[in-house]
SERO-4910 file (N, C-alpha, C, O; in steps of 0.05 Angstrom, whole numbers):
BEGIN
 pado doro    nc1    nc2    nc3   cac1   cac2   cac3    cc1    cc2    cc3    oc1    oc2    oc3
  Unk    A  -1032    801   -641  -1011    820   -637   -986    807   -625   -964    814   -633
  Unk    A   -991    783   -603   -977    769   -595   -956    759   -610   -932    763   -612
  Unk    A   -971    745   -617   -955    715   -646   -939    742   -668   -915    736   -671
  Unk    A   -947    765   -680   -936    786   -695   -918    795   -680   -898    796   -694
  Unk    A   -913    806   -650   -885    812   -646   -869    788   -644   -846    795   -650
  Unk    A   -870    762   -636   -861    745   -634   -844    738   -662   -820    736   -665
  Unk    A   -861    735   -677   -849    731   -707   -833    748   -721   -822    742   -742
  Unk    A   -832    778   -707   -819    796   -720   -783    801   -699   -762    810   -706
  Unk    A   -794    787   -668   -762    785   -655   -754    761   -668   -730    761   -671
  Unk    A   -766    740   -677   -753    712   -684   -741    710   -722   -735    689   -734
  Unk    A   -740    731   -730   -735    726   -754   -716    750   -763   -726    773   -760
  Unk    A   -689    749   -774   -672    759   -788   -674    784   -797   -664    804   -788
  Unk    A   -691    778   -821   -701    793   -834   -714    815   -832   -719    831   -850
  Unk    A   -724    816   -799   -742    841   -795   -720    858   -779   -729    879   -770
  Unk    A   -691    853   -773   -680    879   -756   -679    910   -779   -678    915   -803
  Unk    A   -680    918   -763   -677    944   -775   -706    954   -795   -709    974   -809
  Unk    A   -721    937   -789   -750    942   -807   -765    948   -797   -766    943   -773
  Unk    A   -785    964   -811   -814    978   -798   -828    955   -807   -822    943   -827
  Unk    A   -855    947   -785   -862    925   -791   -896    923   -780   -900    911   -759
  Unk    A   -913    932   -792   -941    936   -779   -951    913   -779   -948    898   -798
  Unk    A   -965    906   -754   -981    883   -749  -1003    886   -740  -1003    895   -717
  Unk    A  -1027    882   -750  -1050    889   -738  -1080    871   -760  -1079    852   -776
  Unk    A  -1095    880   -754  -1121    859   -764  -1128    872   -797  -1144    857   -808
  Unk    A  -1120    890   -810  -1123    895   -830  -1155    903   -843  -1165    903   -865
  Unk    A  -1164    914   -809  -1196    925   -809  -1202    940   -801  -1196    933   -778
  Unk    A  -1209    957   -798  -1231    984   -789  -1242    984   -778  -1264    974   -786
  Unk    A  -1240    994   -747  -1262    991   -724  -1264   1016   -719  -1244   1030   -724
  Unk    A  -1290   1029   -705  -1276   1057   -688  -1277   1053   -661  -1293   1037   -651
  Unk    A  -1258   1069   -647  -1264   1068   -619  -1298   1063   -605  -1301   1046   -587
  Unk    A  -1316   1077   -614  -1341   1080   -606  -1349   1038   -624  -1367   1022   -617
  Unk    A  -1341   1036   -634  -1353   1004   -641  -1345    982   -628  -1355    962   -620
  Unk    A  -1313    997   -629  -1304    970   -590  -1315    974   -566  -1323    954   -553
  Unk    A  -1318    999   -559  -1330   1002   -538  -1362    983   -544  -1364    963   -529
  Unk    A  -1382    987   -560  -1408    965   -556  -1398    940   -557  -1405    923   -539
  Unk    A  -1376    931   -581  -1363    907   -572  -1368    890   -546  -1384    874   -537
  Unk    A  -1343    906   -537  -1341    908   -501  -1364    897   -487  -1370    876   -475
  Unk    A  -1376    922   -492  -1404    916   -473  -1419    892   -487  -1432    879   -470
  Unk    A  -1420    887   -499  -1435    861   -516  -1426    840   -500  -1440    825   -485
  Unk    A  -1396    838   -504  -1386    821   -490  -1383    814   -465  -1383    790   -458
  Unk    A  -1380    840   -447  -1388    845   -420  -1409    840   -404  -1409    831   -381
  Unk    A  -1435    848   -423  -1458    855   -408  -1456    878   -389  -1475    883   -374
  Unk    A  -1438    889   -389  -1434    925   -375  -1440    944   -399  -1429    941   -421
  Unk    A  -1455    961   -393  -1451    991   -398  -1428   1011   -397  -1424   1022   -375
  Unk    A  -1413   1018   -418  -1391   1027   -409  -1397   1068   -416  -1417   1081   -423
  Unk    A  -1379   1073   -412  -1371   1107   -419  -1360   1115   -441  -1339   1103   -437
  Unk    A  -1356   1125   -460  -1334   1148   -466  -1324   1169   -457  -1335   1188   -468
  Unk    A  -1309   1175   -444  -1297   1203   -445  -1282   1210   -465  -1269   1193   -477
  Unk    A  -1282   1238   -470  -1263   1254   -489  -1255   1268   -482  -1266   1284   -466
  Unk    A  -1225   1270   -493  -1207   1297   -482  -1212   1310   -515  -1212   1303   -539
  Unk    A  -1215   1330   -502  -1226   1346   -525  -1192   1353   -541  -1188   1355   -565
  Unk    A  -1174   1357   -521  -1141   1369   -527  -1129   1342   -553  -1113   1344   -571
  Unk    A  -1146   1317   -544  -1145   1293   -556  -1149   1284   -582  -1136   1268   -596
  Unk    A  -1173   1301   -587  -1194   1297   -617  -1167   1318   -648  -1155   1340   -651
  Unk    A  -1173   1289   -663  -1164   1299   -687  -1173   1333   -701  -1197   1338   -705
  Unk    A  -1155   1349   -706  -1169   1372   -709  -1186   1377   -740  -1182   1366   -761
  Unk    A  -1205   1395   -734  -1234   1394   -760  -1214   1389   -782  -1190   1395   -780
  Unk    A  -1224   1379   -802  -1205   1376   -832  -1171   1364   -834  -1150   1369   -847
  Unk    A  -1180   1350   -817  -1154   1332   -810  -1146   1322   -835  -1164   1317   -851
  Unk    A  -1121   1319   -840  -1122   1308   -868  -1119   1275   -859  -1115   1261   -879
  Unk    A  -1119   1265   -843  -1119   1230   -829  -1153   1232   -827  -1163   1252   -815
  Unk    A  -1173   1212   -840  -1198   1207   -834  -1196   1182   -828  -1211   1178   -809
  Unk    A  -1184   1161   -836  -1191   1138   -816  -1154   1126   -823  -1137   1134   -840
  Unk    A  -1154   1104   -802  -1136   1090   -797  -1138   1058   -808  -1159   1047   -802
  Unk    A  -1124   1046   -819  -1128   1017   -821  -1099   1002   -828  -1085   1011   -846
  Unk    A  -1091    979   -813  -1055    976   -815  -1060    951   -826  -1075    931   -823
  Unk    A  -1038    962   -845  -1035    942   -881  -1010    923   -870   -989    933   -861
  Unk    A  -1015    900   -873   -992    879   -858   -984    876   -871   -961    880   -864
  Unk    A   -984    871   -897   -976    867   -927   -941    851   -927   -932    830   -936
  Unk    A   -930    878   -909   -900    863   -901   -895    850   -883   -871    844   -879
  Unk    A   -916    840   -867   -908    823   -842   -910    795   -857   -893    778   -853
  Unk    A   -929    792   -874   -939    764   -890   -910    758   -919   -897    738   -926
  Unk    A   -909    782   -928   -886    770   -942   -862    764   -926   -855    742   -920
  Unk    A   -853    783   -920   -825    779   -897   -818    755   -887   -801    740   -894
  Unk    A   -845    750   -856   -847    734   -843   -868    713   -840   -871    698   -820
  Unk    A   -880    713   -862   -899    690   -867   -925    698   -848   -944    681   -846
  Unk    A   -928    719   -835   -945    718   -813   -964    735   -818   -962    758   -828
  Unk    A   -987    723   -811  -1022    737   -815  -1038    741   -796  -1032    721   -783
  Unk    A  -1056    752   -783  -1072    752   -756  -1090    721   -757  -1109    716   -772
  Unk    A  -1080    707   -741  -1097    688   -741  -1126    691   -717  -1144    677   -726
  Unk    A  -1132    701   -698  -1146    708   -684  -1165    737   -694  -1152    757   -697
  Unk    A  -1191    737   -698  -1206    757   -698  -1214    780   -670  -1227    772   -650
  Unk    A  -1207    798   -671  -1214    818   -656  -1232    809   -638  -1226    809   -614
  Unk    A  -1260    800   -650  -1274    785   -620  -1268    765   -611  -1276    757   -589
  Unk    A  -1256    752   -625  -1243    727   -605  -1213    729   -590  -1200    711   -579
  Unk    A  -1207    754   -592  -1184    760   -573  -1203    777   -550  -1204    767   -527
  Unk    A  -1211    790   -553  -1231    808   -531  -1244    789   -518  -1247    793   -494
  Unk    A  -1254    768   -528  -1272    750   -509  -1254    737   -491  -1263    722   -474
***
């Protein structure tokens, strides 16, 4: 995420642009959280705000951020995997 805002203040080309940076994968909250704990060796929680939760028949079912324009633009790709930034 680091190196992606970095590359998006250092380059020209991105003022004035929308510019998603992210791992280009599908996790859910409830799979980082065991992550976590994997990594931790703690037991962790969920709470939910219920005011929080997507409502029944949401037309959004999952989330996943397409870099697509960070790599043409600015040459830039996630070089670090999710568990090796968490670790």
């Amino acid at each position: 995420t680091v190196s992606g805002m970095i590359a998006i203040l250092d380059h020209p080309a991105a003022v004035g642009e929308v510019i998603n940076i992210g791992s280009g994968r599908e996790i859910s909250v409830a799979d980082t959280v065991k992550m976590i704990e994997t990594l931790t060796g703690k037991t962790l929680t969920i709470h939910t705000d219920s005011a929080r939760l997507r409502p029944e028949n949401s037309e959004v079912e999952r989330l996943c951020c397409d870099h697509s324009k960070a790599r043409k633009l600015l040459g830039w790709k996630p070089r670090i995997t999710l568990e090796d930034g968490l670790s």
